[in-house]
C-alpha positions as a LaTeX table, in Angstrom:
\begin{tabular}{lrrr}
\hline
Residue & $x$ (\AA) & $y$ (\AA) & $z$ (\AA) \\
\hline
Unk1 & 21.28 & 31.96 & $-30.51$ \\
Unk2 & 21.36 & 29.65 & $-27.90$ \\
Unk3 & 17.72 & 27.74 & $-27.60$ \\
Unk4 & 16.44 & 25.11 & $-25.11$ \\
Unk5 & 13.95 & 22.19 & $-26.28$ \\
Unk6 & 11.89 & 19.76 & $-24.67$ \\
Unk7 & 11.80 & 16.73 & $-26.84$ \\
Unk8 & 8.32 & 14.88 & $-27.27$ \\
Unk9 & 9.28 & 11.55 & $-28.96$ \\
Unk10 & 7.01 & 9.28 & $-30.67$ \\
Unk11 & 4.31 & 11.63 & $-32.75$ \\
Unk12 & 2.92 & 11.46 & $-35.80$ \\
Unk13 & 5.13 & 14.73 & $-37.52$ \\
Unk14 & 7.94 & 16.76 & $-36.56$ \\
Unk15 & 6.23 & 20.09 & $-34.95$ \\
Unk16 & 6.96 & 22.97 & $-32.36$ \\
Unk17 & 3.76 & 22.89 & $-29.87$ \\
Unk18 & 4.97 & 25.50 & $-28.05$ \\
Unk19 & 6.76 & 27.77 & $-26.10$ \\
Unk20 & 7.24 & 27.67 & $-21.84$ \\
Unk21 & 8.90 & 30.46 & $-21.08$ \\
Unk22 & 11.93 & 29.97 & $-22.50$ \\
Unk23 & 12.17 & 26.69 & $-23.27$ \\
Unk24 & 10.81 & 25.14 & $-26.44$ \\
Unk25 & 8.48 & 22.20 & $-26.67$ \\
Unk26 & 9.25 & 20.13 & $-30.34$ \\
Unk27 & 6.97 & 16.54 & $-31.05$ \\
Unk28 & 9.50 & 14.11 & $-33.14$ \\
Unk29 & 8.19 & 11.16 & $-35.09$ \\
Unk30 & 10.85 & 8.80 & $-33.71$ \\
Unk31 & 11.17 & 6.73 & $-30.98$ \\
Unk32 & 13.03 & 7.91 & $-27.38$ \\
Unk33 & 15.23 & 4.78 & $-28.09$ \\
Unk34 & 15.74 & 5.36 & $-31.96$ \\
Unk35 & 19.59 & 7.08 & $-31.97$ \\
Unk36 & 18.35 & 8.67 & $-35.23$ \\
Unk37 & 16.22 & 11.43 & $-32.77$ \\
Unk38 & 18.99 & 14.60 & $-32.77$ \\
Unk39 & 19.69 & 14.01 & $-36.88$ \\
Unk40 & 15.52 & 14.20 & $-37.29$ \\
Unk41 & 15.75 & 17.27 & $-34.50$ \\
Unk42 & 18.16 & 19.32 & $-36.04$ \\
Unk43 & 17.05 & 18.36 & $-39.56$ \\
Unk44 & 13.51 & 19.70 & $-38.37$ \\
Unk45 & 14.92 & 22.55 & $-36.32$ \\
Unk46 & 17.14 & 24.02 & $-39.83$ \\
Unk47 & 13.34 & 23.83 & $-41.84$ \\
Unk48 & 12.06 & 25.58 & $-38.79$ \\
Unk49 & 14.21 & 28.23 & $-38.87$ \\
Unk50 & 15.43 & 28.35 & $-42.07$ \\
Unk51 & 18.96 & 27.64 & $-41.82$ \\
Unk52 & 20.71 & 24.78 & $-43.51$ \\
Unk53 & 21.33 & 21.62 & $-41.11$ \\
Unk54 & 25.26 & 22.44 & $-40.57$ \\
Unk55 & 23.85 & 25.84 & $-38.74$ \\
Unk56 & 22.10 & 23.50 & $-36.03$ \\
Unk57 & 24.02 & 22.29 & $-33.07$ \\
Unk58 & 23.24 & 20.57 & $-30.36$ \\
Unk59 & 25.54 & 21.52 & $-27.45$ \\
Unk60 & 24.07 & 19.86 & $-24.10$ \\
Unk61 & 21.67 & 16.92 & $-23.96$ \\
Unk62 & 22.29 & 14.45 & $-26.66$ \\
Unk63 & 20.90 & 12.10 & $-24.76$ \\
Unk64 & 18.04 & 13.72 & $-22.68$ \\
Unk65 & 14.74 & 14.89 & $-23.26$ \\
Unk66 & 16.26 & 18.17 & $-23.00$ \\
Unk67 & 18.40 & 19.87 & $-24.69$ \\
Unk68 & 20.37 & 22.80 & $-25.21$ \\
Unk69 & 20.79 & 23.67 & $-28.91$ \\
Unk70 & 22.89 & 26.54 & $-31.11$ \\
Unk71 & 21.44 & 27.82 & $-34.22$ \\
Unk72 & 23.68 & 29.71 & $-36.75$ \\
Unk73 & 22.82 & 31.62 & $-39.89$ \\
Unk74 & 20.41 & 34.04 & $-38.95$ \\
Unk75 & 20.29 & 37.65 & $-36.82$ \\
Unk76 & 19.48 & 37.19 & $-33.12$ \\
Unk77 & 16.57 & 39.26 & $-33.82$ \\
Unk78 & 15.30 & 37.11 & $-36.93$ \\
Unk79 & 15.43 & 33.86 & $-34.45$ \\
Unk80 & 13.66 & 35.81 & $-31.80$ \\
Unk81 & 11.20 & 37.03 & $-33.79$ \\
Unk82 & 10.53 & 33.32 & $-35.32$ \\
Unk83 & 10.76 & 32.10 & $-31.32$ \\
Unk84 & 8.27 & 35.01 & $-30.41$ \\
Unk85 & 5.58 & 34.22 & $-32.63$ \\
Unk86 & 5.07 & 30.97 & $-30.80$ \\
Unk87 & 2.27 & 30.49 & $-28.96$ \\
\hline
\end{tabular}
């Protein structure tokens, strides 16, 4: 499944706030600047989900605030039901 997030640097804890129509809005604890940002993402992302890191990809936006990321391991309708219960 194919999933896009909005990246809120610079919190307290690793959380999804929620959910804008597609798009999904994730608070990091590290900096914009820190390079260590899309390890902590994807780290957080494969707890999230519950799929081990390797299964989380990030395709477009390494850089950005937004990005486009693949997750592996689960049913389509297992991550949609996990994206759907977001408020």
């Amino acid at each position: 499944m194919i999933v896009k997030i909005r990246v809120i640097p610079n919190s307290e804890d690793n959380e999804v706030i929620s959910r804008i129509g597609s798009v999904l809005r994730v608070k990091v604890c590290a900096s914009a600047e820190d390079m260590k940002i899309n390890t902590i993402l994807r780290d957080y992302l494969s707890v999230f989900f519950e799929v081990p890191p390797k299964q989380v990809s990030i395709i477009r936006g390494a850089k950005g605030r937004e990005k486009t990321v693949e997750i592996t391991g689960k049913t389509e309708e297992q991550l949609k039901n996990l994206l759907d219960a977001i408020p």
